[in-house]
N, C-alpha and C positions, 0 to 999 in steps of 0.2 A: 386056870389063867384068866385076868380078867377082859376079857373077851371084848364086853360092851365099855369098857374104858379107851380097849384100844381101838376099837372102831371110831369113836367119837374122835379120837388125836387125828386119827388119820382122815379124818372128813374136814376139821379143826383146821388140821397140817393145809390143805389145797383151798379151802375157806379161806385162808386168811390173806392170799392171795388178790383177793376179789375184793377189799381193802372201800374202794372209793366204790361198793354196790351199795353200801346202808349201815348201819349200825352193829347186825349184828355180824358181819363178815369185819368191820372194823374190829371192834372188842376179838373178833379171833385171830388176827393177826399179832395180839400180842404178850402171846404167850408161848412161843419158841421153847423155849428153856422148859419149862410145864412139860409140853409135846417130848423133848427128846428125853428125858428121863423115864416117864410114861415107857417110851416105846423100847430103851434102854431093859428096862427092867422084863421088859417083853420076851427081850432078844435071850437075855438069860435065862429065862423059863423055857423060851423052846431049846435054848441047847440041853438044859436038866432034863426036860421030855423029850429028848429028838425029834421037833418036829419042824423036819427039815424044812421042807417046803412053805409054811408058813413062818420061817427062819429069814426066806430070801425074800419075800412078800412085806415083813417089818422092817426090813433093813432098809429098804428104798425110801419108806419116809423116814424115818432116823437119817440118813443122811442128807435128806431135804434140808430137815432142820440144824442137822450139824452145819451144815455149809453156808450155812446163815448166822451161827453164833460163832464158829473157829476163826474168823478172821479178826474177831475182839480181842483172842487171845497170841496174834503173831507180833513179835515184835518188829515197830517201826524204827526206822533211823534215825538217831537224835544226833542234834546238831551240836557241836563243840561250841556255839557262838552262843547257848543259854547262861550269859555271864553272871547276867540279872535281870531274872523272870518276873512276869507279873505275878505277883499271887493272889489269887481271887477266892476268895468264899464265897457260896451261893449255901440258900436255906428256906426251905418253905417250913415256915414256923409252926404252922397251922393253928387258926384264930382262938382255937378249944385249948390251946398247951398254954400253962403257966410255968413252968420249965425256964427261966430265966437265966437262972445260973451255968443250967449247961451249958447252953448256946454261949453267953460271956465268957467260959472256962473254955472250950472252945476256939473261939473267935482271939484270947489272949495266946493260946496256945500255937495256935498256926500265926498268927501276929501278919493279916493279911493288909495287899496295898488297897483294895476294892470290897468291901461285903453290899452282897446283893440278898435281901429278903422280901419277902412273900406273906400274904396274909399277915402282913401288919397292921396296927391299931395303935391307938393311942397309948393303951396300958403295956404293948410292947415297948413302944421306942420311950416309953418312964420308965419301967427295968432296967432295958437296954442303954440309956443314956448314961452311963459310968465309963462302959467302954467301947461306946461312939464319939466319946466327946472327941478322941483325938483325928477323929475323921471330918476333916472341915468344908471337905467341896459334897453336898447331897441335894438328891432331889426324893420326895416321899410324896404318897397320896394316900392317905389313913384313911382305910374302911372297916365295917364291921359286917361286912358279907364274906369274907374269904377272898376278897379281891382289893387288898392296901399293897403296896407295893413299897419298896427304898431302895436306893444307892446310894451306901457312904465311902468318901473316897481320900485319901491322900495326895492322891496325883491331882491335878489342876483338869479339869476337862475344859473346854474350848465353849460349850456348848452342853446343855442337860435338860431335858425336856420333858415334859409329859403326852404321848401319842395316843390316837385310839385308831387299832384297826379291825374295822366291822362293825357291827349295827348295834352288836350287844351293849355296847363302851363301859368294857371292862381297862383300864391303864395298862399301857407299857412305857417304858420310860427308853431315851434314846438321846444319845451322844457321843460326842469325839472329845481323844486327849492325845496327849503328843505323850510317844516311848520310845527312847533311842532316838531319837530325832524324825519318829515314822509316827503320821497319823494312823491313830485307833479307833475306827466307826464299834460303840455298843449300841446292843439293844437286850436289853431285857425285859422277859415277855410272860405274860399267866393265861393262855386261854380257859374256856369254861371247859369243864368234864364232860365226856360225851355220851351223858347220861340218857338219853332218849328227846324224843320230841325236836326240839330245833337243836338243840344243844353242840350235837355232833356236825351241821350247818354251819353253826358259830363259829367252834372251833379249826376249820375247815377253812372258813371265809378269813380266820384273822391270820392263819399261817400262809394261804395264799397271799394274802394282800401283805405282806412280811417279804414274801416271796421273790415279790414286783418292784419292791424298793430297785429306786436305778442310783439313790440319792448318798449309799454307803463308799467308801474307800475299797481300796484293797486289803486293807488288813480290818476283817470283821470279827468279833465276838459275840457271840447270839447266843444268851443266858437265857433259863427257865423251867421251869414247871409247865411243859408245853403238854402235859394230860393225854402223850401219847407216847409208843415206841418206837424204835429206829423203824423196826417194819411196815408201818403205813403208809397208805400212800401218799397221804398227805406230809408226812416227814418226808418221804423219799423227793416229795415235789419239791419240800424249801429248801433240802440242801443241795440239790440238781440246780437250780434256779440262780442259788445265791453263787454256787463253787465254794461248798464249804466242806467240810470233815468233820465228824462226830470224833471230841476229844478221847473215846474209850477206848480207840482201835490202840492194839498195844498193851491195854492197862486191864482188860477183862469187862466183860458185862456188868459190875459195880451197879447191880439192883438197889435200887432205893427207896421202895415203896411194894408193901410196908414195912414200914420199919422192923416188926415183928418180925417179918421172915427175911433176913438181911440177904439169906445167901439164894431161894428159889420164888422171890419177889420179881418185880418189872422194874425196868429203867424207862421213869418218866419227865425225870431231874437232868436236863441235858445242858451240856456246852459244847456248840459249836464254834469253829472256828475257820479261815481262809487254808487254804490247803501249805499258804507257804508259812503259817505260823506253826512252831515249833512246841508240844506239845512235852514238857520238860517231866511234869510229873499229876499225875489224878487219881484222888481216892476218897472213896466216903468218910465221912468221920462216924463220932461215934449216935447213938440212939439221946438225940434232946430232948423227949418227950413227945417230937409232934411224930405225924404217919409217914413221914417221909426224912432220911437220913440227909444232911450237911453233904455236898458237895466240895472240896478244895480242888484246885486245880494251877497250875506253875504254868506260865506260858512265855517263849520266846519269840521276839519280832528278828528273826534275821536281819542284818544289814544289807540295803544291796549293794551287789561288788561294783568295782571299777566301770565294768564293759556297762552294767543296766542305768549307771549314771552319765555317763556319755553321751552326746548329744548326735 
């Protein structure tokens, strides 16, 4: 049995916990999914060896970790009133992919109202400008660091901006547009990877300060590549703070990075959302070349009824 693999999970497993102590308790909070299979595979060797007691010893953290991924997989209640949903694309292209096509085959194929990218550049959006042209309201900030950013859009926004939250100033881009007759506060966001040194700081400081916005609506969409997983505590702060819901509950865990391992990967490619938006349909697409899979996602603004209009 591999003994010293499952010692580490299970140190991993309560590690990860500890989330806002430093980096490396961050980095172990997320990898969930990693842990329970690990200890899965555990559980099967002690029953092939009957070994009872270290049987009931692996189960405890296996369900640690189970009860932290099974509620991605419960279905939630969809609402009859998704007439006509948003549909959104998000994509971290990554600056290294020449993959062009895909992403275009892609992007015609879902035929979205919104694409939201990442790590764009200039020689992207010249590929891509075939089919963006029909996208006429955008805001973009072209880098060549892994930190360009765009939103192209159909819909009319009210408002499109370019933000910087934290000291690093890396872009995020933020606005409102009217859907169903209901304002829609975006914000889509790239922090840096919490690679060591300040890094983890950075990223930290810009989801907080994300966090603190008092200046969004009710009905929020908070797109990105936020370089972390639902389990941190820094995620757990922004969507505590804002009253938001991670679009996957319902749809499964949808790892997206890397791409290479599609199905025992992290999900660090998120969309959140207001708990009263209705979260119609979400699934990765396919492998475009960069390290991270395509995001689509279907979203409904409820109408409010009679009584919440009422004075």
């Amino acid at each position: 049995m591999p003994f010293l693999l499952l010692f580490f999970s299970m140190i991993l497993t309560l590690a990860g916990f500890l989330s806002r102590w430093g980096l490396v308790f961050d980095l172990a909070a997320h990898f969930r999914l990693q842990y329970l299979l690990l200890q899965l595979l555990c559980l099967v060797l002690c029953v092939l060896q009957k070994q009872k007691k270290l049987f009931y010893f692996v189960i405890v953290f296996f369900l640690i970790n189970l009860s932290l991924i099974a509620p991605f997989y419960i279905p939630t209640a969809k609402s009859d009133l998704a007439i006509h949903p948003i549909r959104i694309l998000f994509s971290n292209v990554n600056i290294y992919n020449t993959n062009y096509k895909s992403l275009s085959h892609f992007i015609m194929d879902m035929s979205p109202d919104l694409i939201a990218l990442e790590e764009i550049n200039e020689r992207w959006t010249n590929d891509l400008s075939p089919v963006l042209a029909g996208y006429p309201y955008y805001k973009i900030v072209l880098r060549d660091d892994g930190f360009g950013i765009g939103i192209y859009s159909k819909i009319p926004f009210q408002n499109l901006d370019i933000k910087y939250f934290g000291e690093v100033g890396v872009p995020s881009i933020a606005g409102e547009f009217m859907w169903e007759n209901q304002a829609v506060s975006l914000l889509f966001t790239h922090p840096v990877p919490p690679t060591g040194g300040n890094h983890l700081r950075w990223r930290n400081e810009q989801l907080a300060n994300i966090a603190a916005l008092s200046s969004l609506n009710k009905n929020i969409i908070l797109l990105g590549d936020l370089n972390t997983t639902s389990w941190s505590g820094a995620f757990q702060n922004l969507i505590k703070q804002l009253g938001l819901k991670d679009s996957r509950r319902g749809f499964g865990l949808q790892t997206s990075w890397p791409s290479f391992l599609p199905y025992i990967g992290v999900t660090i490619d998120h969309c959140l959302v207001s708990k009263n938006i209705v979260v119609v349909n979400r699934t990765v697409g396919p492998n475009i070349g960069s390290d991270h899979l395509p995001v689509f996602i279907q979203l409904a603004i409820p109408t409010p009824s009679l009584k919440e209009r009422s004075p």
